[in-house]
C-alpha positions in Angstrom: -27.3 -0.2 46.6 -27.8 -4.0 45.9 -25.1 -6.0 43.4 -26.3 -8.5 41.9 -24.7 -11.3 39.2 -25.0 -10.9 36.1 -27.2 -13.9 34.0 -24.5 -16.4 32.3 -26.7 -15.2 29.1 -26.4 -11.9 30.0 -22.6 -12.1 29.9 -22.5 -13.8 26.5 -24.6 -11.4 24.9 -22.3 -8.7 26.3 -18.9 -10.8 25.1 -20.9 -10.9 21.7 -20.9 -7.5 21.6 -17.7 -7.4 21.9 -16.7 -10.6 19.7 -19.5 -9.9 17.3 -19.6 -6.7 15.5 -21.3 -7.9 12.3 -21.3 -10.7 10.1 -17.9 -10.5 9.0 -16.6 -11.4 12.8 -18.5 -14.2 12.5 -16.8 -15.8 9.9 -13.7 -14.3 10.9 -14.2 -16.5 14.3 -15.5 -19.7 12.6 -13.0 -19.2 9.6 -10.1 -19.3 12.6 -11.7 -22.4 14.5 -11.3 -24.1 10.8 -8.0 -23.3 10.6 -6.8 -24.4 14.3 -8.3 -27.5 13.6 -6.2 -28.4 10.9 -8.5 -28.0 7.4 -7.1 -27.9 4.3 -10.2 -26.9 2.5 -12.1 -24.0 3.9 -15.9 -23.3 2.5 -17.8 -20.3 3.5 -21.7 -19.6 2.4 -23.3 -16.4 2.8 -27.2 -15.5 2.7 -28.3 -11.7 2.7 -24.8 -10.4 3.8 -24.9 -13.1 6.5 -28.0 -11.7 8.5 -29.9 -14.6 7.3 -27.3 -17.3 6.9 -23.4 -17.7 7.4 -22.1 -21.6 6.8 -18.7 -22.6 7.3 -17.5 -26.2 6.1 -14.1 -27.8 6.5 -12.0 -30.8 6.5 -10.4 -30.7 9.8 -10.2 -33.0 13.1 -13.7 -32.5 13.8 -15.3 -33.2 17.4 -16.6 -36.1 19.6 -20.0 -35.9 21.6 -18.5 -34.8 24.7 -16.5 -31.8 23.2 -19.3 -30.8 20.8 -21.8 -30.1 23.9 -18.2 -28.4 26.0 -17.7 -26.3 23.1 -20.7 -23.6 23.4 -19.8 -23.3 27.0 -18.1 -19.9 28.3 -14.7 -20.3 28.2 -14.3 -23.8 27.5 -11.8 -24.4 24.7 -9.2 -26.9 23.5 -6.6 -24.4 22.3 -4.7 -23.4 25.2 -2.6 -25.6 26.7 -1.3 -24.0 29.9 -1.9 -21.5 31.6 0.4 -18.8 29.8 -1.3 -16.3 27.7 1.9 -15.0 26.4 2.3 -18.1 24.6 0.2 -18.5 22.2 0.0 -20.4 18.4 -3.5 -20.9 17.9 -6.5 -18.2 17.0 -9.3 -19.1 19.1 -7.8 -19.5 22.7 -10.3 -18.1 24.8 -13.1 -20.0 24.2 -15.8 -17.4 23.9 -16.8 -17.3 20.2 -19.0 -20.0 19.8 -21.5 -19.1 23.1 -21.3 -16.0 22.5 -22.6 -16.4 18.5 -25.0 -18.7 20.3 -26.5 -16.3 22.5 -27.3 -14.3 19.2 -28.7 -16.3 16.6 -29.6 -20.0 15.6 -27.1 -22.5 15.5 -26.6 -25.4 14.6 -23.1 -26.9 15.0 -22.5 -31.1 12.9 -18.9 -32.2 13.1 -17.2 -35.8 13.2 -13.8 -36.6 14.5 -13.1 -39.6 12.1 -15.7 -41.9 14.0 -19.3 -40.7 15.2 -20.8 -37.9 14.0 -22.7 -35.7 16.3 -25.2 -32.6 15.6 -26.0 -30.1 17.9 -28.7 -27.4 18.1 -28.8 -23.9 19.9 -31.4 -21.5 19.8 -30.6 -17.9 21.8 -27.8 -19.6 23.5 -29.9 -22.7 24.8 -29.3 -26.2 23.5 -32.4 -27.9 21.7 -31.4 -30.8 20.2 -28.3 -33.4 20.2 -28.6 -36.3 18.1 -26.4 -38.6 15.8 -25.8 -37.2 12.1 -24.3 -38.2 8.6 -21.1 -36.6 8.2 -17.2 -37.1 6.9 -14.5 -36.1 9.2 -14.7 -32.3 9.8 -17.0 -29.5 11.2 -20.1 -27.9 9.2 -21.3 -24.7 11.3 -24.6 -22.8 10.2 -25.3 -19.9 12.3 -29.1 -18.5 11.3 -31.4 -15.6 12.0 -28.0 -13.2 13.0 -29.0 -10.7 16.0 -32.4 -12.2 16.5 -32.0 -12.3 20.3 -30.6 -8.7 20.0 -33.1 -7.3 17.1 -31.0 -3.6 18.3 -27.6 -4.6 16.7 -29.7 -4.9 13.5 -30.3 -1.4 12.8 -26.3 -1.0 13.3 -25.7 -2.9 10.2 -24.5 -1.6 6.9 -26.9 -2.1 3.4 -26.6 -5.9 2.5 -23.7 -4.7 -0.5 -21.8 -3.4 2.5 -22.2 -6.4 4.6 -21.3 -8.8 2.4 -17.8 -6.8 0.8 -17.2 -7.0 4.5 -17.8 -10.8 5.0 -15.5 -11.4 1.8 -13.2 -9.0 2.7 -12.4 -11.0 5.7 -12.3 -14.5 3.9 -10.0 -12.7 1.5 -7.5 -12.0 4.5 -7.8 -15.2 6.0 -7.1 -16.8 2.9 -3.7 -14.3 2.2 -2.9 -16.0 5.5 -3.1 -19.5 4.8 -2.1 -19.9 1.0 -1.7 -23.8 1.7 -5.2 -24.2 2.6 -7.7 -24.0 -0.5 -10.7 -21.6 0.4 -14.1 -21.2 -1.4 -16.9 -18.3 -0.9 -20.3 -18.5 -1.9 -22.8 -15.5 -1.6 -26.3 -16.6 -2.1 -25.6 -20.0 -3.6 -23.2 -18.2 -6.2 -19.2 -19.3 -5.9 -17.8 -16.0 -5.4 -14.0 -17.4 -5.2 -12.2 -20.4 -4.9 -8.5 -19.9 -4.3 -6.5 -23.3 -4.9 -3.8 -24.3 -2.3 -0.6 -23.0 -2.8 2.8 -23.0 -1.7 3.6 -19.4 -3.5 2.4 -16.9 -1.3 2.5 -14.3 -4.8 0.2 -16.9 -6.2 -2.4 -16.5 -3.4 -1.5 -12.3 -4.1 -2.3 -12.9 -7.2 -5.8 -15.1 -7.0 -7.1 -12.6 -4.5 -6.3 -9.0 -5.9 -5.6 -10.0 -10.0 -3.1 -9.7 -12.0 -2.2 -5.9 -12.2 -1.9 -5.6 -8.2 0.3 -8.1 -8.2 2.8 -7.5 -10.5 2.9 -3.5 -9.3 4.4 -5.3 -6.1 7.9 -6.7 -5.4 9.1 -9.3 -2.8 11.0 -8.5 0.2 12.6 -10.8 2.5 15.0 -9.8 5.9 15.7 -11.6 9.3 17.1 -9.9 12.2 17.4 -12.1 14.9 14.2 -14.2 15.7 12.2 -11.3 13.6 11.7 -12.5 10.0 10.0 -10.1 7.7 8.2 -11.5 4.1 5.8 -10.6 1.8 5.4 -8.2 -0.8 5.3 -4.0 -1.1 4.1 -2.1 -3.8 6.4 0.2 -6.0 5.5 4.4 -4.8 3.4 4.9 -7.7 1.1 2.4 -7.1 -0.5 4.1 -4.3 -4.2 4.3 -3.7 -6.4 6.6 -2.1 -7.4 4.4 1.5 -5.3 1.9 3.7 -7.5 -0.9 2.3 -4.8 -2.0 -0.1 -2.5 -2.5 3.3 -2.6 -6.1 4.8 -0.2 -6.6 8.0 -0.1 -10.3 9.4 1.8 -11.1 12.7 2.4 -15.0 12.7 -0.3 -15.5 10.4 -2.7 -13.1 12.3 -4.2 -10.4 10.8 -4.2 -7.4 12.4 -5.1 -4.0 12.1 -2.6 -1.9 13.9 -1.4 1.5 13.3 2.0 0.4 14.7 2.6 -0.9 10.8 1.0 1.4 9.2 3.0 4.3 11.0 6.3 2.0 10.0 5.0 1.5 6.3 4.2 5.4 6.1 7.6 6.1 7.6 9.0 4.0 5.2 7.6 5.5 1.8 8.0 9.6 3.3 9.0 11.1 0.1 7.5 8.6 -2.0 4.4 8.7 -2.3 2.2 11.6 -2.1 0.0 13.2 1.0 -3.2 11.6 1.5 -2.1 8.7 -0.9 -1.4 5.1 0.9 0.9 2.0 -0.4 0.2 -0.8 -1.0 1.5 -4.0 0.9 1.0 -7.5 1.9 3.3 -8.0 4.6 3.8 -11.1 7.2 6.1 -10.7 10.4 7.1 -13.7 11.6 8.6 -13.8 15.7 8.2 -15.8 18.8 5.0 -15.9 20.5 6.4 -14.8 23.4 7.2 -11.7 22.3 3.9 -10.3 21.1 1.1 -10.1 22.9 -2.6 -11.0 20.8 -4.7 -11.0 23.8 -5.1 -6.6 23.7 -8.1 -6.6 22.1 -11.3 -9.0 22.1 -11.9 -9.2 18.4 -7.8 -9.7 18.9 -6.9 -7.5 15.6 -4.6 -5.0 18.0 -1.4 -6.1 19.4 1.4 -5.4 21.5 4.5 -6.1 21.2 7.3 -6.7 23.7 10.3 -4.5 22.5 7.9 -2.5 20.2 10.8 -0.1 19.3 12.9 -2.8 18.4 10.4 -4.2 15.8 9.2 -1.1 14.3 12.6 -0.1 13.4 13.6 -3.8 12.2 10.4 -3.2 9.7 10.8 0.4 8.8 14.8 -0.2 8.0 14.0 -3.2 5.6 11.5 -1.7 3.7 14.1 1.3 3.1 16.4 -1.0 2.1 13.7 -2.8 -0.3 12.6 0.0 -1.8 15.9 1.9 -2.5 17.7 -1.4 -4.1 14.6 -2.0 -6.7 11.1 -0.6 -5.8 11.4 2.7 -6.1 13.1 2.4 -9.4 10.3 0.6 -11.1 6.7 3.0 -12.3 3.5 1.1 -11.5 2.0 -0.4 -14.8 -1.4 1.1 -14.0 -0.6 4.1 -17.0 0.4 1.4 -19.5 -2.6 -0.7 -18.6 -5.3 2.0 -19.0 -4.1 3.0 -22.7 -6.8 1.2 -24.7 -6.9 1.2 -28.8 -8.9 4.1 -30.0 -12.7 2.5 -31.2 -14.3 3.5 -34.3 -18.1 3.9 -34.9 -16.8 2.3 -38.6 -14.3 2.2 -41.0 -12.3 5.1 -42.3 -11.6 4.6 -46.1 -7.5 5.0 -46.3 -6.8 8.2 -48.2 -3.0 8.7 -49.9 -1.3 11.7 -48.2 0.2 14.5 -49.8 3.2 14.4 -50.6 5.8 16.2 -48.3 9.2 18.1 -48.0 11.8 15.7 -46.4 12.4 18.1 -44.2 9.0 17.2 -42.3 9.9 13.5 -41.7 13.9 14.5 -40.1 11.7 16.5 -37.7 10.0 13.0 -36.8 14.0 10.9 -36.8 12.3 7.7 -34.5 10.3 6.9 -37.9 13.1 7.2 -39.5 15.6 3.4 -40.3 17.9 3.0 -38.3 20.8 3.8 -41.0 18.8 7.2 -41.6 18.5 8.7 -38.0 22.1 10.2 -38.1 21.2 11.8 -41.3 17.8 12.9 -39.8 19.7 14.5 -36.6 21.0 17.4 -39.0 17.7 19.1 -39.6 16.5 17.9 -36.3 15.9 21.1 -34.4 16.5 19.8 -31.2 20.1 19.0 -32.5 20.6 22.2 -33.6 24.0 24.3 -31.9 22.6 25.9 -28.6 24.6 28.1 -26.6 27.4 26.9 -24.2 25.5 26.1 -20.7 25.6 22.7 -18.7 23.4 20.2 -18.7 19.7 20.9 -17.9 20.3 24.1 -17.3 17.3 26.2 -16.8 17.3 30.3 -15.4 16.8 28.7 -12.0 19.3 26.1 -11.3 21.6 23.6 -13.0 21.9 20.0 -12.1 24.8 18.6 -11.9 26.1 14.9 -12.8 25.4 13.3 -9.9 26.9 9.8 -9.1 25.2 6.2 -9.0 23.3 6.1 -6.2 21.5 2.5 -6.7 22.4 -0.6 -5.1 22.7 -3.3 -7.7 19.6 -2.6 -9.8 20.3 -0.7 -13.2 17.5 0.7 -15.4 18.1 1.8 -19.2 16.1 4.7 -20.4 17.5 5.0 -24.0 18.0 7.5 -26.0 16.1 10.7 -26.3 14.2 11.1 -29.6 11.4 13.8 -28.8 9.9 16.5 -26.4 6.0 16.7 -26.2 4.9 19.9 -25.2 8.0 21.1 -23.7 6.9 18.9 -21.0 7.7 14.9 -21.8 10.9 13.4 -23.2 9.8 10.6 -25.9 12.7 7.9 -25.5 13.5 4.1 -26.4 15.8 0.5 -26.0 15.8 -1.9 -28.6 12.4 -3.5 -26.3 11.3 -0.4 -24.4 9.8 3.2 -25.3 9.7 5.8 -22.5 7.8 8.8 -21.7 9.2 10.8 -19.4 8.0 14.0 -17.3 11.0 16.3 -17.6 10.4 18.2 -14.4 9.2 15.3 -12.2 12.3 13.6 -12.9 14.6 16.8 -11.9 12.9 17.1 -8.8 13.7 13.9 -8.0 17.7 14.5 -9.1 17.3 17.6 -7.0 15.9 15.5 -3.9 18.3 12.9 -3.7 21.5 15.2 -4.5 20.5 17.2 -1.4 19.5 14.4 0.9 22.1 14.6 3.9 24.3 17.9 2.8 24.0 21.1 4.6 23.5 23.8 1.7 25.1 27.0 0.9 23.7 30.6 1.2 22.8 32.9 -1.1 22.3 36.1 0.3 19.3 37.9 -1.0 20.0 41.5 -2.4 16.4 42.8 -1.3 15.3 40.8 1.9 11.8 39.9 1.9 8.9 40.2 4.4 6.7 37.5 4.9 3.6 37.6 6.0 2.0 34.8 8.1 -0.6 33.9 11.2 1.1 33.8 14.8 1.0 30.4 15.1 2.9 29.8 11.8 5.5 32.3 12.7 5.7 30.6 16.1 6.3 27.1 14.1 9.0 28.8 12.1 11.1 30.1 14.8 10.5 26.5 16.4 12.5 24.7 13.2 15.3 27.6 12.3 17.8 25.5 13.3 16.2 22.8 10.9 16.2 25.2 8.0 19.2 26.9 8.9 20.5 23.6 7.7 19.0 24.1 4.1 20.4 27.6 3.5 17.4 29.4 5.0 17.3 32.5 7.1 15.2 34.4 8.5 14.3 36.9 11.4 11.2 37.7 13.1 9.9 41.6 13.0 6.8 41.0 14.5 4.2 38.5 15.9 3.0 37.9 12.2 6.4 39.1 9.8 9.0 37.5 9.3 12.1 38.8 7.0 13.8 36.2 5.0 17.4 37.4 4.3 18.8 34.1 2.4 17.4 31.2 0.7 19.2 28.1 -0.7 22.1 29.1 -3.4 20.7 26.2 -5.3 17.8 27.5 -6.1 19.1 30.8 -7.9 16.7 33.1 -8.3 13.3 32.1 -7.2 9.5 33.7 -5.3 11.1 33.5 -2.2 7.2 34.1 -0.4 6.1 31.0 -2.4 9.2 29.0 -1.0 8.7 30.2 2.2 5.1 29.5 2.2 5.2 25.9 1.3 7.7 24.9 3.8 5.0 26.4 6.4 2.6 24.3 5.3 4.9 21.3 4.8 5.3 21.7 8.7 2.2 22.3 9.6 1.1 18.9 8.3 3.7 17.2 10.6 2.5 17.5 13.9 4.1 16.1 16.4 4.0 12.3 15.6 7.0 13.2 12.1 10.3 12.6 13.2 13.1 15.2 12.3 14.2 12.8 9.6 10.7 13.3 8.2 10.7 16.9 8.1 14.1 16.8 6.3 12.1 14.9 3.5 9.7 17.3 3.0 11.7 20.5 3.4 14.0 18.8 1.2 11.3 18.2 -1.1 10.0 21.8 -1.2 13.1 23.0 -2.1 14.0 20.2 -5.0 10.3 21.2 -6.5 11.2 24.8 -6.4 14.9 24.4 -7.9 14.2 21.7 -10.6 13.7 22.5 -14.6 10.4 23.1 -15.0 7.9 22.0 -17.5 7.5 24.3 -20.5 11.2 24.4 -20.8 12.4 23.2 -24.4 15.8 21.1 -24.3 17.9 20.1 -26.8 18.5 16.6 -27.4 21.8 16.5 -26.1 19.7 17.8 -22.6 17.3 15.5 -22.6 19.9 12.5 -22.8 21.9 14.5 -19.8 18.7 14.3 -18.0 18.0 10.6 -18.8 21.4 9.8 -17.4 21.2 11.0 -14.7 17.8 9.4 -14.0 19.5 6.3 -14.6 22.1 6.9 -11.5 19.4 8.5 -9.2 17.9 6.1 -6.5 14.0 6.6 -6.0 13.6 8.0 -9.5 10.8 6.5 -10.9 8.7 9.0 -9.1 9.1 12.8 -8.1 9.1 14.0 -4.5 5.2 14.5 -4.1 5.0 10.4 -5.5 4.0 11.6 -9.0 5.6 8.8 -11.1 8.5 10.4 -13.6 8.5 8.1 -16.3 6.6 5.0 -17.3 7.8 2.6 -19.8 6.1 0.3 -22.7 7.3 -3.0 -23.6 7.1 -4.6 -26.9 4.6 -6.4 -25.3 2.5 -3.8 -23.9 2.1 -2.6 -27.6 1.4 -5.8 -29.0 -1.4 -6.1 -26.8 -2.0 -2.0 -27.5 -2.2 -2.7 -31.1 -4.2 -6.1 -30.6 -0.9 -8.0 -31.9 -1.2 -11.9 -31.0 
């Protein structure tokens, strides 16, 4: 066997690999090397999703003759300053972006540091041309001809729309990064964006994603220590169907790791529903010293020092966030997607028939104000109903619960209407409401059991289950768990199990249906849940099965019980599956409905 070294191309091909997946890590690299060198204005050009062009322009120190030619060489770079990886404040420290981008394409690199200006040009790695140039202070990079010396990593590539969603994608988190530098993207000659400096970092949130993303999210702020967490989560109903909504920044860095999005998950069980992810702009701010960026080549996965110690810092905050206000608030996605009914033409008004009285006292929001106590005797939902609490239904009654919120009040109104048996119509003096009359119990339901051990009911007829091995298996594995929630059972065989008691809650209920969904609640766990996760969801299972259900008709003095309590309930602008409860109009939201200026 016979070793031999490796060509110093060779090795930068291979380190492009590695740096270089596709276009977009080239402009993630050359976007960095902007910002280490101080720009304030970033430009970015595209051509055919980068494959035939990618130009980035800025305003920073820019370079003198003799660092221009030292910076294409392996590991030659400016941004280290000792020898201590651990300690590190800049993006490109390793000095293997710009070879290894050279080995792969055409490039040609003009840059001035306030005096000379200098162009350089590289073809496959090799230098073929330096020369004097015209140029302001700053670096101009144009890499050319992408993948040309490795025509293989071509047919790797995404179509060009892909590509080049990916190439603004990553100016897009750049930019969330550095709000105080003001960035521009052009695809094929065409400005794409231009986002303006800024101090506000919900300006920046705002430029990039639009107006409705932003104002579905709330700030949070919290410091522990030398950890400092910012930035801005959205409320549980505004959840979407990928992590691409999810943005995590450590000192400025964007990263990718599943540490934060296993502590943003955490965060939101109970919230939001399965298979649905939050949204979330969030920066972490900590020494350098503590995390280390130098895990992965493309350096989007991290470590941290005390891992334990930040995920819980992170996970804990966001509780606290979204208990005091966000999960109060329903996403304004509903209210935005009502549009005013269009009309192929004009309807010629027609005077109605006349009517009883009666008709409009069924109808008491139309009503003036000085009529709707009148109204509320031939109202039928005011009409005497027989003596049982509250939101009674034959299942379960909910009790008053106490305010559970921490500072933040919501006012829901006062009932007027039930829609189908379903939704409660209610309003403020600037506010109507809609609300989904069983989504909201579940929630009541939820938080009223959250940390108490329930009581027994003994079931007069036992029941036998029927399930796989492996489910009966996972059952006995988490009696103690539901022992805790009123639940017993015993096995009879490999696949039967005989539940004797459920929940006294609940009344009376389809125990196999009760059963059943906590099975498959836990099987969805695995092993990464913690046990305070699998109290959520049990929990939730047995809130959705012992709440009022829709199709229930309530009087009006029921429907303002419910909307009580709703206001003292933490959480409760969505159910325990993440299906908002209510959603709200403001005067505004029907001025624009209506097309009011």
């Amino acid at each position: 066997m016979t070793i031999r070294l490796l060509s110093q191309n060779l090795i930068n091909q291979i380190a492009a690999g590695e740096v270089v997946e596709r276009p977009s890590s080239v402009v993630k690299e050359l976007m960095e090397n902007a910002i280490d060198a101080g720009a304030t204005d970033v430009v970015v050009k595209v051509t055919d999703a980068g494959k035939s062009s990618i130009i980035i322009s800025d305003n920073g120190c820019g370079m003198d003759e003799q660092s221009l030619e030292m910076c294409v060489l392996s590991h030659a770079t400016s941004k280290l300053s000792s020898d201590n990886l651990f300690d590190i404040h800049t993006f490109g420290f390793r000095g293997e972006a710009l070879p290894s981008i050279a080995s792969i394409a055409r490039v040609s690199i003009a840059t001035c540091d306030g005096s000379d200006a200098w162009n350089l040009q590289l073809e496959g790695g090799k230098v073929t041309d330096l020369a004097p140039c015209s140029r302001k202070q700053g670096t101009t990079i144009e890499v050319r001809d992408l993948f040309f010396a490795t025509p293989a990593r071509l047919k790797f590539l995404k179509s060009d729309a892909t590509e080049s969603e990916n190439c603004f994608a990553m100016f897009n988190r750049i930019a969330l990064a550095f709000p105080q530098v003001t960035f521009s993207f052009y695809d094929a000659d065409k400005c794409k964006a231009r986002y303006e400096k800024t101090d506000d970092i919900k300006t920046r949130v705002n430029d990039v994603f639009g107006n409705q993303f932003a104002e579905n999210l709330f700030a949070i702020t919290a410091q522990s220590g030398d950890l400092k967490l910012r930035g801005f989560v959205g409320v549980p109903t505004f959840n979407k169907a990928s992590a691409n909504y999810q943005y995590f920044f450590v000192n400025n860095r964007c990263v990718k790791d599943k540490f934060f999005a296993s502590a943003l998950k955490s965060a939101y069980s109970g919230l939001v529903p399965q298979g649905r992810y939050a949204a979330a702009v969030v920066y972490l701010d900590m020494p350098y010293n503590a995390v280390d960026v130098n895990a992965h080549p493309a350096k989007t996965e991290i470590r941290f020092k005390d891992a334990d110690k930040v995920r819980y810092f992170i996970m804990s905050e966001l509780k606290k966030a979204l208990s005091s206000f966000g999960a109060l608030k329903p996403t304004t996605e509903a209210v935005n997607s009502f549009r005013p009914i269009e009309t192929a033409r004009a309807t010629p008004y027609v005077t109605p028939p006349r009517v009883k009285k009666d008709v409009f006292q069924e109808y008491k929001f139309f009503l003036p104000k000085d009529n709707v106590e009148k109204a509320n005797t031939g109202n039928r939902f005011a009409q005497a109903t027989p003596a049982v609490p509250p939101i009674a239904t034959s299942q379960v009654t909910i009790p008053e619960t106490e305010a559970q919120t921490d500072g933040t009040e919501i006012h829901l109104g006062d009932a007027l209407y039930q829609i189908n048996n379903t939704y409660i119509v209610s309003a403020t003096a600037e506010n109507l409401f809609i609300t989904d009359q069983h989504a909201a119990a579940e929630r009541i339901t939820l938080e009223k059991l959250k940390n108490n051990v329930l009581d027994s009911q003994a079931l007069l007829l036992p029941e036998v289950c029927t399930f796989s091995k492996s489910q009966v298996e996972l059952l006995e594995a988490n009696s103690e768990l539901l022992l805790k929630f009123g639940i017993h059972f015993e096995k009879l065989a490999p696949d039967l199990v005989n539940v004797t008691a459920i929940p006294a809650i609940l009344g009376s209920c389809e125990v196999n249906a009760l059963i059943t969904d906590i099975v498959d609640e836990l099987e969805s766990f695995g092993d990464a849940y913690t046990i305070s996760d699998k109290i959520n969801h049990i929990v939730s299972t047995i809130s959705c099965h012992g709440s009022l259900r829709a199709g229930k008709s309530l009087s009006i003095e029921e429907m303002n019980s419910l909307l009580r309590q709703m206001e003292n309930t933490s959480n409760i602008a969505q159910c325990c599956h993440g299906r908002p409860s209510y959603v709200s109009f403001s005067i505004k939201d029907l001025n624009k409905f209506f097309e009011r200026t």
